[in-house]
N, C-alpha and C positions, 0 to 999 in steps of 0.2 A: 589368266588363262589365254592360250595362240588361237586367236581367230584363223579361220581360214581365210590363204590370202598371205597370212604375216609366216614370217621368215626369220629365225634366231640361228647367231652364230656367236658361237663361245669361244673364246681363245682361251689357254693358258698358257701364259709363259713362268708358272713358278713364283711368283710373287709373293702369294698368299702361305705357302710352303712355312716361312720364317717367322710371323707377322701375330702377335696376340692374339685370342679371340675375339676378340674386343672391335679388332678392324675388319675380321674376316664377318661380322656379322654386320656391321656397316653395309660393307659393298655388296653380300647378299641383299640387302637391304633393300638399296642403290636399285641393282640391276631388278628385282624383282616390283619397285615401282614405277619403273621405266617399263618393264615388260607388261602390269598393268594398264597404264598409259597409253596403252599402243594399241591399235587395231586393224593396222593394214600395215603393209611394208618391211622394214628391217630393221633390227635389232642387231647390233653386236656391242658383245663383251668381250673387253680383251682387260686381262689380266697381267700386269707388263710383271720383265723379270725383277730378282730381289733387286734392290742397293739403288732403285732407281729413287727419283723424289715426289710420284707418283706412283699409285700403287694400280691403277682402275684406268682405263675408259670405257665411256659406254655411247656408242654413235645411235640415234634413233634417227629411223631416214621416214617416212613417209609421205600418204599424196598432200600434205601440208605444210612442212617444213622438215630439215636437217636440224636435226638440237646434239651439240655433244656435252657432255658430262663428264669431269676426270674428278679423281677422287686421288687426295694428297693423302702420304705415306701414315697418316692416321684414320684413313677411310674417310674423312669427310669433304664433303663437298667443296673444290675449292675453284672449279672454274664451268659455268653454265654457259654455252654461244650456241647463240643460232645458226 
């Protein structure tokens, strides 16, 4: 659930359009444990376009730390940074 305070910003760029269910429930996944996660601050999902060799980012900004999250063209997690 969005605390007040936190700020979600969605991108699509079509990605998920081509992509099994299989991945597209992953990254639902993904984004909705990070939105968990989160209690102040920003959120963005960005859904990058088809053909790339990611499929997902998800930047989590708050007053704690910057984490970003990508998620490889099988939805899973494949690179965590702070």
């Amino acid at each position: 659930m969005q605390s007040a305070g936190m700020r979600v910003v969605l991108l699509d760029d079509g990605g998920l359009a081509v992509v099994h269910p299989t991945v597209s429930t992953r990254v639902s996944t993904a984004v909705s444990d990070a939105l968990r996660g989160s209690t102040d601050g920003v959120v963005t999902a960005r859904i990058l376009p088809p053909g790339r060799a990611k499929i997902a980012s998800i930047l989590v900004s708050d007053s704690s730390a910057d984490v970003r999250i990508e998620l490889d063209a099988d939805g899973r997690q494949c690179v965590v940074a702070p």
